[in-house]
C-alpha positions as CSV (number, residue, x, y, z in Angstrom):
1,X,96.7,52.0,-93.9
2,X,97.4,53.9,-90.8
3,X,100.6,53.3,-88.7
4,X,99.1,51.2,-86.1
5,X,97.3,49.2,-88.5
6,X,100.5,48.3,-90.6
7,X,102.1,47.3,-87.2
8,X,99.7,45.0,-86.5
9,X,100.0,43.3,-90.2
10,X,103.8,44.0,-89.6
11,X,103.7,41.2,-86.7
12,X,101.0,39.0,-87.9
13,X,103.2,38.4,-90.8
14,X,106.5,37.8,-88.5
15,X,104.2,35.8,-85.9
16,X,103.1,33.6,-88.8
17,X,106.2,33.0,-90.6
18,X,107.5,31.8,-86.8
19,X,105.0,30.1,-85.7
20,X,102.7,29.1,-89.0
21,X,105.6,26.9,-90.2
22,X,107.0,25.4,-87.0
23,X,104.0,23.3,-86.2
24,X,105.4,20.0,-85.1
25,X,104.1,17.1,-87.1
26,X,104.9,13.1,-85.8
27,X,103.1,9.9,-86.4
28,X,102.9,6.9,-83.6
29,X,102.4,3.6,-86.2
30,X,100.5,0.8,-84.8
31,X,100.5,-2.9,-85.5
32,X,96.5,-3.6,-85.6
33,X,94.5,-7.1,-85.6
34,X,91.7,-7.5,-88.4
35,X,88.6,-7.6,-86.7
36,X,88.1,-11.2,-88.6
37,X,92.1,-12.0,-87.9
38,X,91.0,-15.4,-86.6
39,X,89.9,-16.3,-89.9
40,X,91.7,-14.1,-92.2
41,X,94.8,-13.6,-90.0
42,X,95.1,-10.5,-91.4
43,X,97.0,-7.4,-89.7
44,X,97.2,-3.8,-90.1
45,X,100.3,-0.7,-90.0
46,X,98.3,2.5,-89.2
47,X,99.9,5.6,-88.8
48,X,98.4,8.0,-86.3
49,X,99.3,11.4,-87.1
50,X,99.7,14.7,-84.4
51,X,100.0,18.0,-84.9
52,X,101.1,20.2,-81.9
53,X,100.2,17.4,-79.5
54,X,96.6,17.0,-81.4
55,X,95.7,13.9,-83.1
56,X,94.3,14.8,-86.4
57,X,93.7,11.5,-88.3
58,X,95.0,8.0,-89.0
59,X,95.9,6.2,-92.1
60,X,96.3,2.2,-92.8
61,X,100.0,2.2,-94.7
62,X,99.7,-1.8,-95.5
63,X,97.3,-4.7,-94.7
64,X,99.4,-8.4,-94.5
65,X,99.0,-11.7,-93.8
66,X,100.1,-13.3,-90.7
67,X,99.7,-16.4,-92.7
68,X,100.1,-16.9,-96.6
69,X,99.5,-19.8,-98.8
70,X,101.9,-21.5,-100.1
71,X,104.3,-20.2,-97.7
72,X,105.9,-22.1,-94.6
73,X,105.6,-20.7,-91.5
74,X,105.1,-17.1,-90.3
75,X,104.6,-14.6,-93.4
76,X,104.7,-11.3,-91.6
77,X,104.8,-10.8,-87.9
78,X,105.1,-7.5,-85.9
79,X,104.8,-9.0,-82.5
80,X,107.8,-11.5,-82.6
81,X,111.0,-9.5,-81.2
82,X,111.9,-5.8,-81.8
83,X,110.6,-3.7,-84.2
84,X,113.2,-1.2,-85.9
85,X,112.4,2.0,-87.7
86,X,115.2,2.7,-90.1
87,X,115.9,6.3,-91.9
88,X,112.5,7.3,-90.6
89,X,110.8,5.5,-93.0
90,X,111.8,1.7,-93.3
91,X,109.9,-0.4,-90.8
92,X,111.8,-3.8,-90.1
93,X,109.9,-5.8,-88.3
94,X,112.0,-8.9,-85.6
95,X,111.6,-11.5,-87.9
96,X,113.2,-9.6,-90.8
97,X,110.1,-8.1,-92.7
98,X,110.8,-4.3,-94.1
99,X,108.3,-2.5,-95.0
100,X,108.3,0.7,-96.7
101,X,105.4,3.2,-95.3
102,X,106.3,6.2,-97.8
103,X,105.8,4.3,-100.9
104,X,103.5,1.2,-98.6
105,X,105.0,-1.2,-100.1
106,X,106.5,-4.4,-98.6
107,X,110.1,-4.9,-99.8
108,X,111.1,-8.0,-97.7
109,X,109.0,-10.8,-96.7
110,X,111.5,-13.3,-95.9
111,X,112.9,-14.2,-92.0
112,X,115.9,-13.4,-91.1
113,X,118.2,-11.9,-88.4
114,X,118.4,-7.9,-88.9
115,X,122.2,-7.7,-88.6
116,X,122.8,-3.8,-89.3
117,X,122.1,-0.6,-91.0
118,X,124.1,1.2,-93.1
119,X,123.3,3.9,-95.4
120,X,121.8,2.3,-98.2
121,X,122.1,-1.2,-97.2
122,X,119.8,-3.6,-94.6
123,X,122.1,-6.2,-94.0
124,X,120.2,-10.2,-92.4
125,X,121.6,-13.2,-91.5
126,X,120.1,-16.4,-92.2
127,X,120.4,-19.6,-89.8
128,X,118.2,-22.3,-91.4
129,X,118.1,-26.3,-91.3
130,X,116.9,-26.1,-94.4
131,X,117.8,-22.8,-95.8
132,X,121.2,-22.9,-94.4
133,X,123.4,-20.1,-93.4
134,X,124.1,-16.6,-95.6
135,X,123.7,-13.4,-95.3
136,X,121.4,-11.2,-97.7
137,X,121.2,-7.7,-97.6
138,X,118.2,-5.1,-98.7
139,X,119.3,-2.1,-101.2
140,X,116.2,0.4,-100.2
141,X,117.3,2.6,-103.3
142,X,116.6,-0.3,-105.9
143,X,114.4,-2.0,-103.9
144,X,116.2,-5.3,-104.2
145,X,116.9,-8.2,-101.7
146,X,119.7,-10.5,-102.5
147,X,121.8,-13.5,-100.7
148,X,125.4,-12.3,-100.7
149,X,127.6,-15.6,-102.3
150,X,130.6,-14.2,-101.2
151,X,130.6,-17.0,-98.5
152,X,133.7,-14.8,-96.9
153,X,131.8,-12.0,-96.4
154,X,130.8,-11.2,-92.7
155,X,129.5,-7.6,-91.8
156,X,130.1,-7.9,-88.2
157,X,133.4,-9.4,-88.0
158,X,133.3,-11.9,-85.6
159,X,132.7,-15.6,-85.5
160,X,130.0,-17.7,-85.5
161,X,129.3,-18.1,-82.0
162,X,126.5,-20.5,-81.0
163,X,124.9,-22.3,-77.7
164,X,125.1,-26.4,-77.6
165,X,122.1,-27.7,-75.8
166,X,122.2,-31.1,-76.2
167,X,124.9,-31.2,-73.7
168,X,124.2,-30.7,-70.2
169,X,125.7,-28.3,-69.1
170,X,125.3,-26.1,-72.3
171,X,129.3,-25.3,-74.2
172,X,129.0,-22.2,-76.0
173,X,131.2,-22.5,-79.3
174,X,133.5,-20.3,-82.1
175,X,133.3,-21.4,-85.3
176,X,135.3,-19.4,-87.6
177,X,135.0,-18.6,-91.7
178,X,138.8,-20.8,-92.3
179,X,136.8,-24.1,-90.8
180,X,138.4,-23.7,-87.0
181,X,136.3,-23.9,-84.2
182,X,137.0,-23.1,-80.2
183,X,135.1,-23.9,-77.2
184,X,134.6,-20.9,-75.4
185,X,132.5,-21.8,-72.2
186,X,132.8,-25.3,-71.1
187,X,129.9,-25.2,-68.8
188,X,127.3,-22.9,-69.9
189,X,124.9,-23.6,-67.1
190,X,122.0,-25.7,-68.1
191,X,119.8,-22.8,-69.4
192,X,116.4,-21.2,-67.9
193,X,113.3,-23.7,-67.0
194,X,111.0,-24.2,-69.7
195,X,107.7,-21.7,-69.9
196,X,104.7,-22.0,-68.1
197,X,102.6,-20.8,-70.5
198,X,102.2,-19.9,-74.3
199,X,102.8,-21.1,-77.5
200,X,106.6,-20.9,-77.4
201,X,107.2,-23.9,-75.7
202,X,111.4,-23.8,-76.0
203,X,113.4,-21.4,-74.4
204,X,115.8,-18.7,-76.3
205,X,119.3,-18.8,-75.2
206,X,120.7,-15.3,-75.9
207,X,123.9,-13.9,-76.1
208,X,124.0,-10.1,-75.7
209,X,127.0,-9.1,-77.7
210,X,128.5,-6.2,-76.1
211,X,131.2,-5.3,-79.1
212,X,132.7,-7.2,-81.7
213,X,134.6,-9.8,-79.7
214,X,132.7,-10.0,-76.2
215,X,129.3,-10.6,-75.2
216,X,127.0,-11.5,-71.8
217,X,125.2,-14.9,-71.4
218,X,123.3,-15.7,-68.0
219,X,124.5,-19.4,-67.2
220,X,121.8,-21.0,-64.8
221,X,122.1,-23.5,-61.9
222,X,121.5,-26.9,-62.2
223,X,117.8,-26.5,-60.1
224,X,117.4,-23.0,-62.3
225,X,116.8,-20.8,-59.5
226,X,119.9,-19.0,-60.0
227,X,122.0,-17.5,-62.2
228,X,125.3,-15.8,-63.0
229,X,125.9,-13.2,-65.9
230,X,129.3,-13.9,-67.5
231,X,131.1,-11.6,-70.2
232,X,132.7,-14.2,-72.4
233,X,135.8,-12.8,-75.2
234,X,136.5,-14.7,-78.2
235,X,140.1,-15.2,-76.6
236,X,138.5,-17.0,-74.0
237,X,138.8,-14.8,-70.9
238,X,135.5,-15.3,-68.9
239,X,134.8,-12.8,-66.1
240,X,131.7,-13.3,-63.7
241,X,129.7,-9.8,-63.3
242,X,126.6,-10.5,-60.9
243,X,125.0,-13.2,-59.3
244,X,121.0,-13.3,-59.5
245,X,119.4,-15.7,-57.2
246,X,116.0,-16.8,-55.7
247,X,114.4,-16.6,-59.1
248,X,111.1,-17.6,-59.5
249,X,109.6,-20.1,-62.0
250,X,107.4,-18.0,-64.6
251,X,106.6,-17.6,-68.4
252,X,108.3,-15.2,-70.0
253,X,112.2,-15.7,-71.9
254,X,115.1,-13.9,-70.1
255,X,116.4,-11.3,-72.0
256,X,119.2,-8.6,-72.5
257,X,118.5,-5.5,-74.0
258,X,119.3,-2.1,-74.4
259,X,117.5,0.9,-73.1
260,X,116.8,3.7,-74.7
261,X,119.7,5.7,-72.9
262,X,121.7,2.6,-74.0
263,X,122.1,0.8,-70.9
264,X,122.0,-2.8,-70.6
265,X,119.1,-4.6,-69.1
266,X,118.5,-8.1,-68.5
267,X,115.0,-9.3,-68.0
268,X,114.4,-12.5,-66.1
269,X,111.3,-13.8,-63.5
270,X,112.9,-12.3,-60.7
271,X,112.3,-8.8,-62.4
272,X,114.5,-6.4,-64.6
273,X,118.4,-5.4,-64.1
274,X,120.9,-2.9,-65.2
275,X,123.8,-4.6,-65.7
276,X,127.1,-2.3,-64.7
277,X,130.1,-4.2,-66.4
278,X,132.5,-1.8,-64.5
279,X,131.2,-1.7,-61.3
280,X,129.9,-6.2,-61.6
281,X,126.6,-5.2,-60.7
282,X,122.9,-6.3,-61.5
283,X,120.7,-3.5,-59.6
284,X,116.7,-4.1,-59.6
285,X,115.0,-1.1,-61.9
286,X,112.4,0.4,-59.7
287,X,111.9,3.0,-63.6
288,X,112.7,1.9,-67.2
289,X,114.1,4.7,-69.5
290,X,112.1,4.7,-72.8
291,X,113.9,7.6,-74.4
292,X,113.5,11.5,-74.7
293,X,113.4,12.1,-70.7
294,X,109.8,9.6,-70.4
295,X,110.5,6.2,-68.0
296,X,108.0,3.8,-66.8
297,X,107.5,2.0,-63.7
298,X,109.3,-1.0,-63.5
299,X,107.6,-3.4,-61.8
300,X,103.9,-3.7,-61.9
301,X,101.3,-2.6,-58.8
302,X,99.0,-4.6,-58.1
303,X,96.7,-1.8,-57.1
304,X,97.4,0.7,-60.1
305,X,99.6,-0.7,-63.0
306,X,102.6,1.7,-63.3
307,X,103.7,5.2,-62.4
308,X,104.6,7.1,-65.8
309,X,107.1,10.0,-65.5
310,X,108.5,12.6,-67.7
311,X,111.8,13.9,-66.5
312,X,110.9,14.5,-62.7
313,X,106.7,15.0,-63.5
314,X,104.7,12.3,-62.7
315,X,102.1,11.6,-66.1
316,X,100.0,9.1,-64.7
317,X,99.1,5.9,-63.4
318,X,98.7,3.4,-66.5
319,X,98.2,-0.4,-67.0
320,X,100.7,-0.5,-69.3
321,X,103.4,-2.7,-70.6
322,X,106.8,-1.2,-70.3
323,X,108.8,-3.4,-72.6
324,X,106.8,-1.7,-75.4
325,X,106.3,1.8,-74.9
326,X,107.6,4.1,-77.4
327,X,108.5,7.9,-77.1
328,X,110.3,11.0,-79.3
329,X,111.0,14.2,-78.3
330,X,107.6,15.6,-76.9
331,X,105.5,12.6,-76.7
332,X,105.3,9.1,-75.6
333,X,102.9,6.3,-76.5
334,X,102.0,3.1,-74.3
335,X,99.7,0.2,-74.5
336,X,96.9,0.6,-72.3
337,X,95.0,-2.2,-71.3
338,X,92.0,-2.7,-68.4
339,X,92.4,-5.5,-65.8
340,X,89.6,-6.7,-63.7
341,X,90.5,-9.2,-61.3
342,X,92.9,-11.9,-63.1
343,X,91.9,-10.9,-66.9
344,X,93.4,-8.0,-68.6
345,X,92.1,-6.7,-72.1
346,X,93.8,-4.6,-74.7
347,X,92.0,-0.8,-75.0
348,X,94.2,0.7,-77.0
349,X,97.1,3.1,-77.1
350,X,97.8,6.0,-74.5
351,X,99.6,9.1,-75.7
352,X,101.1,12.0,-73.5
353,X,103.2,15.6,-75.1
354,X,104.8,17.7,-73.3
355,X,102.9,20.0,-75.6
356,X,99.2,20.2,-74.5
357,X,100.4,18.4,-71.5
358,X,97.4,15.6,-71.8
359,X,96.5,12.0,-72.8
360,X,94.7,11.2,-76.1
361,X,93.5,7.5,-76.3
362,X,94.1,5.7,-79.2
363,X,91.2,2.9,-79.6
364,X,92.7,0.1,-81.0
365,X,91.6,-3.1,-79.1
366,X,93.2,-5.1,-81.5
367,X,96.5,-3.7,-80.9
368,X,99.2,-6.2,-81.9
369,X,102.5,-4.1,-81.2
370,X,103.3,-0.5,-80.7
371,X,105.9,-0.2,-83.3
372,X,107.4,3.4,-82.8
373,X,107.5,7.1,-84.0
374,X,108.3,8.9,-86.9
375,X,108.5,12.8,-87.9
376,X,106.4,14.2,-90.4
């Protein structure tokens, strides 16, 4: 071998041991509809994989039931509340399903409140009429799901706080573990009008718990078209933080939530918020952070859907849903639906990287939820 040739080899080897084993590997996983779903009600978790901003495959990790025999009420549901992915691996759906996609294996199918994470442990929180009220916890080593007896035992440390609506105005009360209760908000408000459309026919009445002894609740007028956002501690001390008016009758539930920068938003008719406790102020969100430098548009156009940015570099123009889109570093994925005239129609999922700097469509018509990203 002459000098220039073992120079070449020389950096082919270094290129490849650079370059050959830092191909970047992530999955989007998808909540899919069976094409017979009406019938079967069956769903799918499919995991889209990427290499390098390519998409080079899918993969169905489980096939469940929406439905089950012998079972009372919702079985498994991706597209009621959040979805959580936990340790890269654990999906946890907003009704308190886990499912494991390494081994593809579902570990919980009860329905619960996710409470919290913690190394090993996924700790729930039951509220049922006829279930009662416990908490249960998942150990993702063993595999096992148990009710905690300890009837002490409270992860999060706070009271039992909960919303009385049979009053009018709502009272929003303590109820502590040694039997003593408080009244913390006299006059709640008398809570957002009922939906216009849809199955869910009751409003949710949420309270946003900002730490372990205060949280936000948004106490409407008495003709719902306005409302005020209160922080409320468990000692009592109320303090108004914005005033929201004008608000328009419409279907969806209000909502707080947190961003993916971890601001708070709140979510009503009149349009989405970022709640400043410091400064008391709601400010409209013309963009909605969705994490790793991506944000979506707000508010939808009329004429276009919404503007989709990364960091300062306008993506694309998108009918989209921005309470679901997902991102990691490099890459974001967003429902992407078509709308002529009034109707609009699943197509799929979009996905952009920063790495080839393009869109891939995911066709997926029965898309259900986008559930998130993991690393490969």
């Amino acid at each position: 071998m002459n000098f220039l040739n073992y120079i070449f080899s020389f950096c082919f080897i270094i290129c490849f041991s650079i370059f050959g084993f830092s191909q970047k590997k992530v999955a989007v996983l998808l909540a899919e509809y069976d094409e017979n779903a009406s019938s079967n009600n069956l769903q799918h978790l499919v995991k889209y994989n990427f290499t390098d901003g390519v998409m080079t495959g899918k993969e169905t990790i489980i096939s469940l039931p929406t439905k089950k025999a012998g079972t009372t009420g919702d079985y498994v549901r991706f597209d009621i509340g959040k979805n959580v992915i936990y340790k890269n691996r654990y999906v946890i759906t907003g009704i308190g399903n886990v499912i494991d996609i390494k081994t593809k294996k579902l570990l919980v199918a009860e329905r619960a409140d996710l409470i919290a994470c913690s190394g090993d442990s996924i700790i729930f929180h039951t509220n049922d009429i006829f279930k009662g009220k416990y908490y249960s916890v998942l150990n993702i080593k063993t595999e096992k799901y148990q009710k905690i007896e300890n009837a002490n035992y409270n992860p999060i440390q706070r009271p039992d706080v909960e919303v009385d609506e049979t009053t009018k105005p709502y009272t929003i009360t303590a109820y502590y573990i040694n039997g003593k209760k408080d009244v913390l908000v006299k006059d709640a408000g008398y809570g957002q009008p009922q939906p216009l459309l849809g199955d869910d026919v009751k409003r949710k009445f949420q309270l946003f718990w900002i730490d372990k002894s205060t949280f936000l609740y948004s106490n409407y007028s008495k003709n719902q078209q306005a409302l005020s956002i209160y922080k409320v501690s468990i000692d009592k001390t109320v303090e108004k933080i914005a005033d929201i008016t004008e608000i328009p009758a419409t279907s969806p539930n209000d909502v707080f939530s947190l961003s993916a920068n971890n601001e708070i938003y709140y979510s009503c008719s009149k349009g989405k918020f970022l709640i400043d406790i410091k400064k008391k102020l709601a400010t409209k969100v013309m963009f909605e952070a969705i994490g790793n430098n991506f944000s979506v548009e707000s508010d939808e156009n009329s004429k276009y859907g919404r503007l989709i940015k990364f960091e300062a570099t306008e993506l694309g123009k998108k009918w989209c849903k921005a309470d679901n889109a997902k991102s990691i570093s490099g890459y974001t994925a967003l429902q992407n639906d078509i709308v002529i005239g009034t109707e609009r129609y699943a197509q799929g999922v979009v996905v952009w990287n920063n790495i080839t700097k393009k869109w891939t469509s995911i066709e997926a018509s029965s898309l259900e939820e986008i559930i998130g990203w993991v690393e490969e």
